[in-house]
MARVEXBA-550805 format. One record per residue: residue number from 0; x, y, z of N, C-alpha, C, O in turn. Coordinates in nm, 4 decimals. Each point is the difference from the previous one (the first is absolute). Layout:
% MARVEXBA-550805
+------+----------+----------+----------+----------+----------+----------+----------+----------+----------+----------+----------+----------+
: resi :      n.u :      n.v :      n.w :     ca.u :     ca.v :     ca.w :      c.u :      c.v :      c.w :      o.u :      o.v :      o.w :
+------+----------+----------+----------+----------+----------+----------+----------+----------+----------+----------+----------+----------+
:  NUM :        X :        Y :        Z :        X :        Y :        Z :        X :        Y :        Z :        X :        Y :        Z :
...
+------+----------+----------+----------+----------+----------+----------+----------+----------+----------+----------+----------+----------+
***
This chain:
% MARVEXBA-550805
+------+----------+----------+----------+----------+----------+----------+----------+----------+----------+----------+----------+----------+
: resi :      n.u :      n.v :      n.w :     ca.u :     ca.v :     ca.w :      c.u :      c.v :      c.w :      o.u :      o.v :      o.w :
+------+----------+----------+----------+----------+----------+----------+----------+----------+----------+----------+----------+----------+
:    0 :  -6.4100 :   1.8039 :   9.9209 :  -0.1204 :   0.0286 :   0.0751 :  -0.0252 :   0.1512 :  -0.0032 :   0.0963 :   0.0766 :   0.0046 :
:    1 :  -0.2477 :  -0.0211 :  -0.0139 :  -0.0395 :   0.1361 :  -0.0558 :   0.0141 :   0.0519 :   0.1720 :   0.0402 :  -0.0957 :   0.0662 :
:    2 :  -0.0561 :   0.1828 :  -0.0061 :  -0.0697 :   0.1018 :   0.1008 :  -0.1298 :   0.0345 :  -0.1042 :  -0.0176 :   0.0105 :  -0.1214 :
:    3 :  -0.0874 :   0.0036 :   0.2863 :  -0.1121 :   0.0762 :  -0.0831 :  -0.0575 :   0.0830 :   0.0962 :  -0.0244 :  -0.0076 :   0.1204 :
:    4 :   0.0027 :   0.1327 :  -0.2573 :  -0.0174 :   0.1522 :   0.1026 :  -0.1745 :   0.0140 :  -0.0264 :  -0.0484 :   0.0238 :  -0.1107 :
:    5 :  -0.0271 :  -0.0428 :   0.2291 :  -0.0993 :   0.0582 :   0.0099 :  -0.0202 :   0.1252 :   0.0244 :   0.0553 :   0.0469 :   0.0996 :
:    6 :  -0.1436 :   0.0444 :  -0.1877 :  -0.0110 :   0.1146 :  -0.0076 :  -0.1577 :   0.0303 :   0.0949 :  -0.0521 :  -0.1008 :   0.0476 :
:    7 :   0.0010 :   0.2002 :  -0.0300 :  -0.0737 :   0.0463 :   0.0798 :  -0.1456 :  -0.0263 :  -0.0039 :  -0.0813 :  -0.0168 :   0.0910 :
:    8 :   0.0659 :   0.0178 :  -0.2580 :  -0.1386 :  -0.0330 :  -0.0416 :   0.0622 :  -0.1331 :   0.0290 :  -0.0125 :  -0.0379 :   0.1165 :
:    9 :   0.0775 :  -0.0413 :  -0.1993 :   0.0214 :  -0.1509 :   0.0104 :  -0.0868 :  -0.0344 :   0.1420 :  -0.1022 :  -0.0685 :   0.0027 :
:   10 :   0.1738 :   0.1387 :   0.1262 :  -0.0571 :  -0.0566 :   0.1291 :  -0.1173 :  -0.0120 :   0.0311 :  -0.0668 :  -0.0936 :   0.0438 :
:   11 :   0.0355 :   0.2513 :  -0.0836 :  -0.1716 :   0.0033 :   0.0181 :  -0.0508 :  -0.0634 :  -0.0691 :  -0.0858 :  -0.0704 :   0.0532 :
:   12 :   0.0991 :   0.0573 :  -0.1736 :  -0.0697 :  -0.1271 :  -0.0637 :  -0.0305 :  -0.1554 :   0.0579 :  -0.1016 :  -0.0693 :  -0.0043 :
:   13 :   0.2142 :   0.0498 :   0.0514 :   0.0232 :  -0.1308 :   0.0820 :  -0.0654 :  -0.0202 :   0.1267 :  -0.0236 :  -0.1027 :   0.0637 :
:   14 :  -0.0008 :   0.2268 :  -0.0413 :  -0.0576 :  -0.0404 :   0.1686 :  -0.1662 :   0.0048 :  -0.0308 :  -0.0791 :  -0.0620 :   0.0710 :
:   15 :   0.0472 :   0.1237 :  -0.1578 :  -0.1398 :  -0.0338 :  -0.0696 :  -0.0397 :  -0.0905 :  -0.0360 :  -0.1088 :  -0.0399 :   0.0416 :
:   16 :   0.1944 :  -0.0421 :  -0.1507 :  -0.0685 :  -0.1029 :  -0.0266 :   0.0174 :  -0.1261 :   0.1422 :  -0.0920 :  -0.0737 :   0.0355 :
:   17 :   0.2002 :   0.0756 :   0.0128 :   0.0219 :  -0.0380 :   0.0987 :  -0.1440 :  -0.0568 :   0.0860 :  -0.0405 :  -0.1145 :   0.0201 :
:   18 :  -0.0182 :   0.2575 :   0.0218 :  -0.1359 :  -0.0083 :   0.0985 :  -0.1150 :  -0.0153 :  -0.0617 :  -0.1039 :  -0.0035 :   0.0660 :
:   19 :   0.1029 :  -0.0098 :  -0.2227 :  -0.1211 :   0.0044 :  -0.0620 :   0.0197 :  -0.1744 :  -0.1141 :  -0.0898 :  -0.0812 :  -0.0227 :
:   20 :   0.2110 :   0.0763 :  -0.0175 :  -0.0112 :  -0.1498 :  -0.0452 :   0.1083 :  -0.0957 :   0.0297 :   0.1033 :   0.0047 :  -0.0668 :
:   21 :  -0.1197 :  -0.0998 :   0.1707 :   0.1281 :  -0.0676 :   0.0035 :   0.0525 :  -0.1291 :  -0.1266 :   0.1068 :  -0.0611 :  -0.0027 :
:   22 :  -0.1865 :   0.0540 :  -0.0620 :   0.0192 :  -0.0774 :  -0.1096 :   0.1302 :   0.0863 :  -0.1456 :   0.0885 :  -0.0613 :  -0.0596 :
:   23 :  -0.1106 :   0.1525 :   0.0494 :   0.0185 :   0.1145 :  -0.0568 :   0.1392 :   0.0108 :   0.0538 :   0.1023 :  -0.0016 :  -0.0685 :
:   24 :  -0.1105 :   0.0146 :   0.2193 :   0.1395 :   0.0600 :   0.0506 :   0.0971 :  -0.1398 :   0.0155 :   0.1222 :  -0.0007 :  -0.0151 :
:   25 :  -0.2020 :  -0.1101 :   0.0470 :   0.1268 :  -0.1016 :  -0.0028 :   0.0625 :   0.0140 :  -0.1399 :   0.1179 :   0.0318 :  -0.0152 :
:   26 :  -0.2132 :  -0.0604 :  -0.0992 :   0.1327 :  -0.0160 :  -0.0977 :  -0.0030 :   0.1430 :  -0.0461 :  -0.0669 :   0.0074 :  -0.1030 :
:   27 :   0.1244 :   0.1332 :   0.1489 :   0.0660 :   0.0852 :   0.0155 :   0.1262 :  -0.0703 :   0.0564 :   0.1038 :  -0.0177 :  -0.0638 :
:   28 :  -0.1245 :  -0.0169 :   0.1808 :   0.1334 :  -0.0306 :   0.0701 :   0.0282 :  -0.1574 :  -0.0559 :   0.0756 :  -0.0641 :   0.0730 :
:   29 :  -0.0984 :   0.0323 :  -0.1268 :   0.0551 :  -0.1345 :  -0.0933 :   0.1306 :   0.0903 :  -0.1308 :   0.1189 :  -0.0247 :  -0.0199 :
:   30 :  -0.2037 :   0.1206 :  -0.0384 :   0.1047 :   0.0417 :  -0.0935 :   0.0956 :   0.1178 :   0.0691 :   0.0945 :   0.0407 :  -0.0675 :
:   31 :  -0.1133 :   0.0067 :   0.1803 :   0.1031 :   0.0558 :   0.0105 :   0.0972 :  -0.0767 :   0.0412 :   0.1086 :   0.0141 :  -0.0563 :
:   32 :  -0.1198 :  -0.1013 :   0.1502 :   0.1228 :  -0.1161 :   0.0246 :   0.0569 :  -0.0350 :  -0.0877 :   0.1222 :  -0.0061 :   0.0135 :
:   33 :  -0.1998 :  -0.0446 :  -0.1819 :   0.0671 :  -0.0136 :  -0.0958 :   0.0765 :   0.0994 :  -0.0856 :   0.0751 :  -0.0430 :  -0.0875 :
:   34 :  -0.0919 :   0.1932 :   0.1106 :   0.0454 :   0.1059 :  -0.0346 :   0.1622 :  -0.0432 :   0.0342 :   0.0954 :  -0.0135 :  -0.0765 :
:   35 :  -0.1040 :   0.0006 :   0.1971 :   0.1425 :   0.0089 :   0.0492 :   0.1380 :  -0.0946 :  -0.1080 :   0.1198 :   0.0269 :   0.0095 :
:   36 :  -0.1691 :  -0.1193 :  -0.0905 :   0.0843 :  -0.0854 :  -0.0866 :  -0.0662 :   0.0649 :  -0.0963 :  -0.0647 :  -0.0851 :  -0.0612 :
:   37 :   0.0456 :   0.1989 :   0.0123 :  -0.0028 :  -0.0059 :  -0.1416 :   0.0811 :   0.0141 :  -0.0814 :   0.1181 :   0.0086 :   0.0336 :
:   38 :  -0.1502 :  -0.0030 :  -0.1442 :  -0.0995 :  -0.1013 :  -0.1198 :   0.0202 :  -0.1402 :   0.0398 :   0.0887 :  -0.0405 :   0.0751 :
:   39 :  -0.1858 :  -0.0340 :  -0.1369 :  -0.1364 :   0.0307 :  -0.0700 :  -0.0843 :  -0.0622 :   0.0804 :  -0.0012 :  -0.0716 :   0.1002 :
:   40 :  -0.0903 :   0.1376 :  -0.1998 :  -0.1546 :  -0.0439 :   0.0514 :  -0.0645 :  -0.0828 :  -0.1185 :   0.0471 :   0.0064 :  -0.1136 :
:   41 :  -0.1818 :  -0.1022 :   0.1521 :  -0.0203 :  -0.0563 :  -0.0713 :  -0.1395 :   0.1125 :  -0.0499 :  -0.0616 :   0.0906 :   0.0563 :
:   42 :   0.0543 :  -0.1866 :  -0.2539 :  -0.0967 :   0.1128 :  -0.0744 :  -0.1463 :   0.0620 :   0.0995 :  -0.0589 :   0.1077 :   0.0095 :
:   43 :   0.0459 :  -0.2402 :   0.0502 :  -0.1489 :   0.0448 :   0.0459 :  -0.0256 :   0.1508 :   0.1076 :  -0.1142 :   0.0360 :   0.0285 :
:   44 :   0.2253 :   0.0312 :   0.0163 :   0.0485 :   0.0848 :   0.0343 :  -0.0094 :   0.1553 :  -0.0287 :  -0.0151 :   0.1073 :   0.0585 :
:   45 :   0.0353 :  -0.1671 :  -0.1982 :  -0.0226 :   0.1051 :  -0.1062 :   0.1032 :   0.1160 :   0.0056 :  -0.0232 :   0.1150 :  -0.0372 :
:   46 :   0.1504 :  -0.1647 :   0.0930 :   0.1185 :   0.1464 :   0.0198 :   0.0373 :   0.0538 :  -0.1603 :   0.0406 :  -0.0663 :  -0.0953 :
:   47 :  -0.0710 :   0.2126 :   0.1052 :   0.0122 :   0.0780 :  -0.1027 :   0.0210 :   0.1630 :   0.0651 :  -0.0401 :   0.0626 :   0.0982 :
:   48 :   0.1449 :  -0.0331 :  -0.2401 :   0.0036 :   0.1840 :   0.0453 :  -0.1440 :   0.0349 :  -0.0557 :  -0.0856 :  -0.0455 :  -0.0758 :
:   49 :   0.1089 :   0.1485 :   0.1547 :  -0.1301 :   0.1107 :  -0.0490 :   0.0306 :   0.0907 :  -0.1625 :   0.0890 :  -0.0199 :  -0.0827 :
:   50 :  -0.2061 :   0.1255 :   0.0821 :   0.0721 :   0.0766 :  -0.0852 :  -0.0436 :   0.1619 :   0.0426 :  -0.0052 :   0.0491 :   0.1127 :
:   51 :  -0.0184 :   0.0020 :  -0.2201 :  -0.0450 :   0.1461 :   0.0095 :   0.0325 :   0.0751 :   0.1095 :   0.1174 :   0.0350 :   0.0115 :
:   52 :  -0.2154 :   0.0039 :   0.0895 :   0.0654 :   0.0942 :   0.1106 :   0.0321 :  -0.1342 :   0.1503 :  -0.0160 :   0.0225 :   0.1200 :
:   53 :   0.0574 :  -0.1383 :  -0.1769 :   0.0492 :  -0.0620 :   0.1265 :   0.1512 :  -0.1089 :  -0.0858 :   0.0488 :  -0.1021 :   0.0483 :
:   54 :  -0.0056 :   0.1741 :  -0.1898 :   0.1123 :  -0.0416 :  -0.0394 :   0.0948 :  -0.0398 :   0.1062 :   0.0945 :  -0.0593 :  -0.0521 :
:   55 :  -0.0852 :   0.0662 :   0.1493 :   0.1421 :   0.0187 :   0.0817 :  -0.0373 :  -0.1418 :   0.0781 :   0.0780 :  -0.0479 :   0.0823 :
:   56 :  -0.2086 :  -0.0166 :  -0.1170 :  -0.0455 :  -0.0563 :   0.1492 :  -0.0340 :  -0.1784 :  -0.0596 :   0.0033 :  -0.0316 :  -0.1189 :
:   57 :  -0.0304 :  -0.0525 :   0.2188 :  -0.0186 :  -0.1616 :  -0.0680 :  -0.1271 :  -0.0105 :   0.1064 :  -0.0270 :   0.0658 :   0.1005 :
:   58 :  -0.0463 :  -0.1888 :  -0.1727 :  -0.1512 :   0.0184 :   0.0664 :   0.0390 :  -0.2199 :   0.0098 :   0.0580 :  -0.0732 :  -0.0802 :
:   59 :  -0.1229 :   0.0439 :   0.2116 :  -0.0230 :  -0.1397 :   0.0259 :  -0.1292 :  -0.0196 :   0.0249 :  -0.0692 :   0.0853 :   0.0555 :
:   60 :   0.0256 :  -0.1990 :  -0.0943 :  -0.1720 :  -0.0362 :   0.0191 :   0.0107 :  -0.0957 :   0.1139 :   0.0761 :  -0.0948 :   0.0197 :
:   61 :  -0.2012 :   0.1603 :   0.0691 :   0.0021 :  -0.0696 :   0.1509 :  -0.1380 :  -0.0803 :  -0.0045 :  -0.0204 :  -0.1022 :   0.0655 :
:   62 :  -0.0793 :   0.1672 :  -0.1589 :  -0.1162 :  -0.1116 :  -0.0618 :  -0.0352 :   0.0759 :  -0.1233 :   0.0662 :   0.0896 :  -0.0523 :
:   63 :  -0.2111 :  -0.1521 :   0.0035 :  -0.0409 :   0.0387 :  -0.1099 :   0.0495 :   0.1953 :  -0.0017 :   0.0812 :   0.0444 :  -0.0812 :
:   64 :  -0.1251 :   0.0101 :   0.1476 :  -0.0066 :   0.1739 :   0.0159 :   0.0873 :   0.0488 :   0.0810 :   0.0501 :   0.1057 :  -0.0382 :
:   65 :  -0.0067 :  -0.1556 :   0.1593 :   0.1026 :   0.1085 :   0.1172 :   0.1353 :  -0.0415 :  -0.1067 :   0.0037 :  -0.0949 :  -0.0784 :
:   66 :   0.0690 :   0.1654 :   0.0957 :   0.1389 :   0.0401 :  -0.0423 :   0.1035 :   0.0951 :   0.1234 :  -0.0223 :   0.0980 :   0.0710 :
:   67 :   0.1285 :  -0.1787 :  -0.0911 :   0.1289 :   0.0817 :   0.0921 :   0.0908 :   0.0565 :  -0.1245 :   0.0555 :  -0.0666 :  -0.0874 :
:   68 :  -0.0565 :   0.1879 :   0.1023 :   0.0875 :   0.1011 :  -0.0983 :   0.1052 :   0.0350 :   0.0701 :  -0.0070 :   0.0586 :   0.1080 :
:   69 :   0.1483 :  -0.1041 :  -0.1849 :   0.1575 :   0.0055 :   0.1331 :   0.1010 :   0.0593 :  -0.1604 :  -0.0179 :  -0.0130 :  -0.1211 :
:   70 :   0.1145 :   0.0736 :   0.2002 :   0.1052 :   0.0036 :  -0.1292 :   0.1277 :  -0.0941 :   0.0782 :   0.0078 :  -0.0318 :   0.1187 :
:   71 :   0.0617 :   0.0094 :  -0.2024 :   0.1221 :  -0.0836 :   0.0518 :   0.1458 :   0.0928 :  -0.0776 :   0.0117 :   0.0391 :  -0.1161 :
:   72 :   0.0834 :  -0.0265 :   0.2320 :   0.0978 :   0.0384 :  -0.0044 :   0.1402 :  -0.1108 :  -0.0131 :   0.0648 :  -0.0310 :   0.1000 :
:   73 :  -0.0426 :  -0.0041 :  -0.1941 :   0.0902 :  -0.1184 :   0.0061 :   0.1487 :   0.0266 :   0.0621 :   0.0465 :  -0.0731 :   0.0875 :
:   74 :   0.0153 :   0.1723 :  -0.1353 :   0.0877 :   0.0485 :   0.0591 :   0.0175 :  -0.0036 :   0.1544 :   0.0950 :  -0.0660 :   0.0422 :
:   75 :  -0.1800 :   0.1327 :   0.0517 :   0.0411 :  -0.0091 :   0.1155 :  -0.1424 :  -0.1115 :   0.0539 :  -0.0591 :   0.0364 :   0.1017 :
:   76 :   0.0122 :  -0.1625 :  -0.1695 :  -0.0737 :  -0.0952 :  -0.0071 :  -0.1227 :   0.0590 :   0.0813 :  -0.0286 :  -0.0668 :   0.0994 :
:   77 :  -0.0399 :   0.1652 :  -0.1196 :  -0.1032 :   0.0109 :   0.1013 :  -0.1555 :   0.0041 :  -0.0695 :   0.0037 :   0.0603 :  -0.1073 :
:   78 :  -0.1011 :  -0.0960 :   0.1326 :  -0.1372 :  -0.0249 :  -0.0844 :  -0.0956 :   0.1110 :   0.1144 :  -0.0487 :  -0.0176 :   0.1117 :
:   79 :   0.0520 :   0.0932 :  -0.1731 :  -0.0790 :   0.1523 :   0.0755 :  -0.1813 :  -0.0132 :  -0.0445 :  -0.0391 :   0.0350 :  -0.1114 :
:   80 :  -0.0424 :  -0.0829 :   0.2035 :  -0.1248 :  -0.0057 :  -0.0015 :  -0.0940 :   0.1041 :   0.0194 :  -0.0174 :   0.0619 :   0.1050 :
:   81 :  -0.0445 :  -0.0456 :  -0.2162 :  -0.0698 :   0.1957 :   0.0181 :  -0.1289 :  -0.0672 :   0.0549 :  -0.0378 :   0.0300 :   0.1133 :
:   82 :  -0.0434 :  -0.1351 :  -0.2015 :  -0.1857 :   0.0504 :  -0.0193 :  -0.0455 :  -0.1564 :   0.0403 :   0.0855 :  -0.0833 :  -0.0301 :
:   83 :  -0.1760 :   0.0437 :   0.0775 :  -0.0941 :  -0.0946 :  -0.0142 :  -0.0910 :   0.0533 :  -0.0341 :  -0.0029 :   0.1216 :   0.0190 :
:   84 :  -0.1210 :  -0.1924 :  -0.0894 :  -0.0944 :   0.0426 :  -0.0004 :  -0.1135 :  -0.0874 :  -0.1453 :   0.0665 :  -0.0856 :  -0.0583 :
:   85 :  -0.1453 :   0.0927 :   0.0285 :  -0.0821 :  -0.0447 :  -0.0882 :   0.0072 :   0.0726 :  -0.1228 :   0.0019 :   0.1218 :   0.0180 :
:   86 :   0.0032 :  -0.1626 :  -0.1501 :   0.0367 :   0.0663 :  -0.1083 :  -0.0318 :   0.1228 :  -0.0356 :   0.0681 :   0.0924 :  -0.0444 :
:   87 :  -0.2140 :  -0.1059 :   0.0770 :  -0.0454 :   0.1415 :  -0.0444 :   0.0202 :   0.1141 :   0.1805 :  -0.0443 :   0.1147 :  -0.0071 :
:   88 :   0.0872 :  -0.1450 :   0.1001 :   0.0822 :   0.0935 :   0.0493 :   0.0940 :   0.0530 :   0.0200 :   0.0286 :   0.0893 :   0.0798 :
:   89 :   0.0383 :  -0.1530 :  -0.1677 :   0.1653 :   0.0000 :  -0.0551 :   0.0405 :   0.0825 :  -0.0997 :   0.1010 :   0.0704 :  -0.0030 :
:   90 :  -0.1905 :  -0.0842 :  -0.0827 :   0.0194 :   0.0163 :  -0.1413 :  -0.1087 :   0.1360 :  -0.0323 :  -0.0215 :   0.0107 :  -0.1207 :
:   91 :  -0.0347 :   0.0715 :   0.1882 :  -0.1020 :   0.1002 :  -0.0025 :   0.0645 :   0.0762 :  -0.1548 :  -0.0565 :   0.0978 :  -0.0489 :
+------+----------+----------+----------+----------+----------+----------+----------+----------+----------+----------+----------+----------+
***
């Protein structure tokens, strides 16, 4: 079982979509529950590393466009959550 470290944007992100879409935020909190047993996820998901200036980082699809960008530390099992957000505010 992972720990998972929410980071600062992570929160603020969350409490936004939170008050602005609850559809959005339930299955947010659908995959983080599933975070906690990872791997795996199924394809429709779309879990993949990044590249270029977010090499270090793995991106999950929460619908067609929002994405949760987390890195995972296997060693001391922890899945560290930086960004929510919609592609093109992610990816500027």
């Amino acid at each position: 079982m992972y720990n998972l470290i929410f980071k600062s944007n992570f929160k603020k992100s969350l409490q936004k979509i939170k008050k602005w879409n609850s559809n959005i935020f339930s299955k947010i909190w659908n995959i983080l529950e599933r975070l906690y047993d990872w791997p795996p996820f199924e394809e429709i998901y779309n879990v993949h590393n990044l590249t270029w200036d977010f090499l270090w980082f793995s991106s999950i699809n929460i619908t067609g466009d929002y994405r949760i960008i987390f890195s995972i530390n296997k060693e001391s099992k922890e899945i560290i959550l930086y960004h929510i957000g919609n592609h093109s505010e992610l990816y500027k």
